[in-house]
C-alpha positions as CSV (number, residue, x, y, z in Angstrom):
1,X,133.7,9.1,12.4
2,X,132.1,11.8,10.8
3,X,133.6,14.3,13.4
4,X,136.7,13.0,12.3
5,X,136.3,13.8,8.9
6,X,135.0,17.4,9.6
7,X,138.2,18.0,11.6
8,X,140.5,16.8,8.7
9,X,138.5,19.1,6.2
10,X,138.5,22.2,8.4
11,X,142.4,22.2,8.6
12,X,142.4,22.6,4.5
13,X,140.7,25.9,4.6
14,X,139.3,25.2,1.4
15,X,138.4,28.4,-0.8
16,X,135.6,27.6,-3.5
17,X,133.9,23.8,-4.5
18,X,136.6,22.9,-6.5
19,X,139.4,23.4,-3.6
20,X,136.6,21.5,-1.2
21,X,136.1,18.4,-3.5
22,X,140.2,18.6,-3.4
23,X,140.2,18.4,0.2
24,X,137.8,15.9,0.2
25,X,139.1,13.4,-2.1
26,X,142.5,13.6,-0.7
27,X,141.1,12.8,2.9
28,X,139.6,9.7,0.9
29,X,142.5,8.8,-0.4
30,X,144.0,9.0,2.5
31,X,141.3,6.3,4.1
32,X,142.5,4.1,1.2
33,X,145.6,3.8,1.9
34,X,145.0,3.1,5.6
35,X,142.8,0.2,4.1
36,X,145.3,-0.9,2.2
37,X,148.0,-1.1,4.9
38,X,145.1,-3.3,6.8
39,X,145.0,-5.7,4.1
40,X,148.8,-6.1,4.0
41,X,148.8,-4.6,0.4
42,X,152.4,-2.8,1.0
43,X,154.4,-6.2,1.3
44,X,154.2,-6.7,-2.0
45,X,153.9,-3.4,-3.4
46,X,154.9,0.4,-3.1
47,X,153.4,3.8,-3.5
48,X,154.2,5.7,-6.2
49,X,153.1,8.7,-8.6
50,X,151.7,12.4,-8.0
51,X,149.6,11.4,-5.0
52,X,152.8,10.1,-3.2
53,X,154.6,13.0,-3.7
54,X,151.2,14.7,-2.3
55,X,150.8,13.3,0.5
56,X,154.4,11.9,1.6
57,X,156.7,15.0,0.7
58,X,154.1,18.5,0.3
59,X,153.9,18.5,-3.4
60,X,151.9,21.9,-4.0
61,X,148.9,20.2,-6.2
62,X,146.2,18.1,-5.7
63,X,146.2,14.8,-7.5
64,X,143.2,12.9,-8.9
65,X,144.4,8.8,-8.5
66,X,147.0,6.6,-7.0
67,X,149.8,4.6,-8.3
68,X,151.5,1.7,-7.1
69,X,153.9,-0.4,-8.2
70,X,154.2,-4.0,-7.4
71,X,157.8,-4.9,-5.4
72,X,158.4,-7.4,-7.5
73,X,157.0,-8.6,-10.9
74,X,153.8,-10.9,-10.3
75,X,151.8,-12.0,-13.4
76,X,149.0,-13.1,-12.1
77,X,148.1,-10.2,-9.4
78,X,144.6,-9.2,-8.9
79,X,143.0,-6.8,-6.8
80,X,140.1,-8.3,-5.5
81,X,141.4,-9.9,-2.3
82,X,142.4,-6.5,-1.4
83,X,139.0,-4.6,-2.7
84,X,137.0,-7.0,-0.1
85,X,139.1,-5.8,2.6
86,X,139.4,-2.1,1.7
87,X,135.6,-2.3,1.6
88,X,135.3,-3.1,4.9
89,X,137.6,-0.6,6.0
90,X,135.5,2.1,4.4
91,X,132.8,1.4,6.4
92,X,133.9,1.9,9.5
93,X,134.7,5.2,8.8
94,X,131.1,5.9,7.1
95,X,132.1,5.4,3.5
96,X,129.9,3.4,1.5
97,X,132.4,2.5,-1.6
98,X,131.0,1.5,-4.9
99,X,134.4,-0.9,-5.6
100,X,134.8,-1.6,-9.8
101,X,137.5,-4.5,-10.4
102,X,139.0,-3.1,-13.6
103,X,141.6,-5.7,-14.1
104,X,142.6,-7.1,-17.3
105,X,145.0,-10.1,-16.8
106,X,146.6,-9.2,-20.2
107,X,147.7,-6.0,-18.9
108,X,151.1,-5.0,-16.9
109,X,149.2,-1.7,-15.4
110,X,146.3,-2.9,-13.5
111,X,142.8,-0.7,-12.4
112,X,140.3,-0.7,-9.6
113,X,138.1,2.1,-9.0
114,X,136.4,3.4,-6.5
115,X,133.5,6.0,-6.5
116,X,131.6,7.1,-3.1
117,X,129.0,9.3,-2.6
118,X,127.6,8.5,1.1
119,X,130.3,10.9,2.8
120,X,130.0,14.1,0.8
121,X,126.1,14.2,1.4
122,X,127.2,13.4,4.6
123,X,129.0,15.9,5.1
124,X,126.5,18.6,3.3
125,X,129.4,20.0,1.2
126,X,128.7,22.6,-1.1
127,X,130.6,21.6,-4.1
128,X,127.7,18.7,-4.5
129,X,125.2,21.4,-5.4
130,X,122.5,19.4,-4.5
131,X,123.3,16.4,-6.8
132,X,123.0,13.4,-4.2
133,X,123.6,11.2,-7.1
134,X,126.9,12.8,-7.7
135,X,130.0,10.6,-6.7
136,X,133.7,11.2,-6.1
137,X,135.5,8.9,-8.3
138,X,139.3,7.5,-7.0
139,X,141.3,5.5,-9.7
140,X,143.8,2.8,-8.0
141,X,146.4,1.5,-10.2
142,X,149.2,-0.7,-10.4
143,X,152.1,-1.9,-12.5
144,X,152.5,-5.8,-12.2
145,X,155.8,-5.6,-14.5
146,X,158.0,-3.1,-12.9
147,X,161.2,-2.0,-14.8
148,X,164.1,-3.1,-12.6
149,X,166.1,-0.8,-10.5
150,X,163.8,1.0,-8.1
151,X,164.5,2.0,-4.3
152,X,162.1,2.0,-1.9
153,X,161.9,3.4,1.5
154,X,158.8,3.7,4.3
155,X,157.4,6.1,5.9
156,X,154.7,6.7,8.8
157,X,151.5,8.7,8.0
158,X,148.7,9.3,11.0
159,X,145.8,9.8,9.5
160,X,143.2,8.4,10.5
161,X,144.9,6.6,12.3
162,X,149.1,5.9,12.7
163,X,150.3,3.6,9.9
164,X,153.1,2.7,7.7
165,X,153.7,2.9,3.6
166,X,156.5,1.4,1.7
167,X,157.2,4.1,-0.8
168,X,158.9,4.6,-4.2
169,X,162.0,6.6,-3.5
170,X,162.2,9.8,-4.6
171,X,165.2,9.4,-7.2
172,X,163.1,6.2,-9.1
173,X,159.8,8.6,-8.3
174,X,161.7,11.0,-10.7
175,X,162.8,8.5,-12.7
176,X,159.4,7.2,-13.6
177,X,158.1,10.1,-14.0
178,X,160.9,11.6,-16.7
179,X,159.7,7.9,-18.6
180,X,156.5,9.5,-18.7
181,X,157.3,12.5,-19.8
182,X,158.9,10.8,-22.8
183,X,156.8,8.4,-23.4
184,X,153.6,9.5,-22.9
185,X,151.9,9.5,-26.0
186,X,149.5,12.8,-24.9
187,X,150.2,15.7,-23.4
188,X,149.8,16.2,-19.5
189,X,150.8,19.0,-17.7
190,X,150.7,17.8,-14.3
191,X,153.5,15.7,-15.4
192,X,155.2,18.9,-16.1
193,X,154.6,20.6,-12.9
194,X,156.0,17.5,-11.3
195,X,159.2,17.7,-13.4
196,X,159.6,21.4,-12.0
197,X,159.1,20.2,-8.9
198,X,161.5,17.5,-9.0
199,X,164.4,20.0,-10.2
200,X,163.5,22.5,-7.4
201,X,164.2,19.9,-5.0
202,X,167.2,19.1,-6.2
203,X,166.4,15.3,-6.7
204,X,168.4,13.3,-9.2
205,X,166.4,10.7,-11.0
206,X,167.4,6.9,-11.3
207,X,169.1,7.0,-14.7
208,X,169.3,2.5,-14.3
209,X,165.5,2.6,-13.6
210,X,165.0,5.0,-16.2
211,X,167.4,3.0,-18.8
212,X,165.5,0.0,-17.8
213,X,161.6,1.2,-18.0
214,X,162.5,3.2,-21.6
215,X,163.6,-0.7,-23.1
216,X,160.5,-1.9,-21.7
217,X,158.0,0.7,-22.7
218,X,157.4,3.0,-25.1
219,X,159.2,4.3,-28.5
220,X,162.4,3.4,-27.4
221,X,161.6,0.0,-26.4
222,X,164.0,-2.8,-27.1
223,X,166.9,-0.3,-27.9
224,X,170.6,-0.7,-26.9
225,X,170.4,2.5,-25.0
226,X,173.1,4.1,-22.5
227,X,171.2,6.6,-20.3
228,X,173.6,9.3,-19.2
229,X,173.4,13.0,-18.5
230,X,174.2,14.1,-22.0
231,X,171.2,11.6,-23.5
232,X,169.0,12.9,-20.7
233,X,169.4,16.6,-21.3
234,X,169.1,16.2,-25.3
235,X,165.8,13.9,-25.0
236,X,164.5,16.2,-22.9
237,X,165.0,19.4,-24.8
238,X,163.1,17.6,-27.7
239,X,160.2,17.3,-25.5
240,X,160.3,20.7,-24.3
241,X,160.9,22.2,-27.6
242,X,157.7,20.5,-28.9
243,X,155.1,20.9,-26.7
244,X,152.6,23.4,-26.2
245,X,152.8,25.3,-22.9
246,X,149.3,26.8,-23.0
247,X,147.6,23.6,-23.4
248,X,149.7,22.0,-21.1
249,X,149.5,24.7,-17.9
250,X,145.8,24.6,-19.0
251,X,145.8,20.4,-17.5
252,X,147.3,22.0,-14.1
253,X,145.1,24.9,-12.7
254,X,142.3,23.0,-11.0
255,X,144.9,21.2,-9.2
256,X,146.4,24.3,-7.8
257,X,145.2,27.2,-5.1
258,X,144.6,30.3,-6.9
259,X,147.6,31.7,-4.9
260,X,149.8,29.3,-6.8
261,X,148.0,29.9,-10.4
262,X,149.6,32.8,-11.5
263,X,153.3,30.9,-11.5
264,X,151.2,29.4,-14.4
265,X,151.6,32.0,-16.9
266,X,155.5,31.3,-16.6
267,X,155.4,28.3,-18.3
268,X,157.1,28.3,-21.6
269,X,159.7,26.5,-23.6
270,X,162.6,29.2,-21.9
271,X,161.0,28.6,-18.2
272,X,161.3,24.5,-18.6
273,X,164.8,25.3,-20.9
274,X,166.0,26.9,-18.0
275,X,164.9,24.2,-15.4
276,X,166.5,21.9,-17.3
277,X,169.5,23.1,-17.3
278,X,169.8,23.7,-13.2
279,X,168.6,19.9,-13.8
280,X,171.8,19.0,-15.8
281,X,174.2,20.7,-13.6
């Protein structure tokens, strides 16, 4: 299995420690989701989030942890009957996972994480710099308490091995994604570059999805609100009008090949003005 590995590496052509621990945690991530499929995990739920866009449609970044939402509302959901069986997974491909239940049954967004170590000594990769105590850390989280309205599709990824996905559309991916930009209460430029990318691709979000998730969650919560273009564009421009663009191209950079950096020092409140107007129209 190691072989296996080195193969998927090589095809990154990774430039630097940083764009080999990307490589890296992506082909992990990867693995996980494969595990996941074994254990049945996408009947009830979907993928969702910056890794989705990653590795279903060629979103230009790398992206640290992966999002799921469940299909439909569940209360009581827990990770651990699916941990035991991604664990096992793992192993046959030579990952030792360390497996961390972070679930909190009084949360709607619920954790596990997984950290590994085994396969980057393994694999003598230079971004480890001798630490062999160092561990790659991959965040899997998961909204029990959806918003109502998403769409969901699948799709078929084949590595390591063929296997199927239910996915988060790309319209409610959007949509979730503009609730974040609103909502969140810090600043995170990833969420930005997403946006960007979104409007380059001409996607539309879900305005019911995103009506629905701002009344659940967030400063607008439990408001009569009518999403529509003209709300959309004006809550948006607040947000752009407010935020500092340094700071948040700063969050961005380590996710990005240095070939794709310099697009960086474009970011500004005219640069997203102007996206979101192509947006609007």
């Amino acid at each position: 299995m190691i072989d296996l590995l080195l193969k998927r590496l090589s095809s990154y052509d990774s430039k630097g420690p940083v764009e080999e621990e990307n490589a890296l945690k992506e082909i992990v991530q990867e693995i996980l989701l494969f595990a996941l499929w074994q254990a049945d995990f996408f009947e009830v739920a979907a993928f969702q989030g910056g890794t989705s866009l990653r590795i279903l449609h060629g979103l230009p970044r790398f992206s640290e942890d992966i999002d799921f939402i469940l299909q439909e509302p569940d209360p009581v959901f827990s990770w651990q009957p699916y941990l035991e069986s991604l664990s096992e997974t793992c192993r046959e491909f030579g990952i030792e996972p360390e497996v961390l239940d972070r679930n909190q049954m009084d949360r709607n967004v619920r954790a596990a994480v997984i950290k590994v170590n085994s396969i980057a000594n393994q694999l003598n990769l230079s971004f480890m710099d001798f630490q062999t105590d160092r561990k790659l850390k991959i965040k899997l989280e998961i909204d029990c308490n959806p918003p109502e309205g998403s769409g969901f599709n699948y799709a078929y990824l084949d590595y390591p091995v063929d296997f199927e996905v239910c996915h988060q559309n790309l319209e409610s991916n959007f949509a979730l994604k503009i609730h974040a930009l609103l909502c969140r209460p810090y600043l995170k430029g990833r969420d930005w570059y997403d946006f960007s990318w979104y409007v380059t691709q001409k996607i539309s979000p879900n305005l019911l999805l995103l009506e629905n998730a701002l009344i659940q969650y967030g400063p607008y919560q439990g408001q009569n609100l009518r999403i529509d273009r003209d709300w959309l564009a004006n809550a948006l421009k607040r947000k752009i009008t407010s935020i500092n663009w340094e700071d948040a191209s700063a969050d961005v950079v380590r996710f990005l090949k240095p070939i794709e950096q310099k697009s960086l020092r474009l970011w500004s409140e005219g640069f997203f003005l102007q996206k979101l107007k192509k947006l609007t129209e």
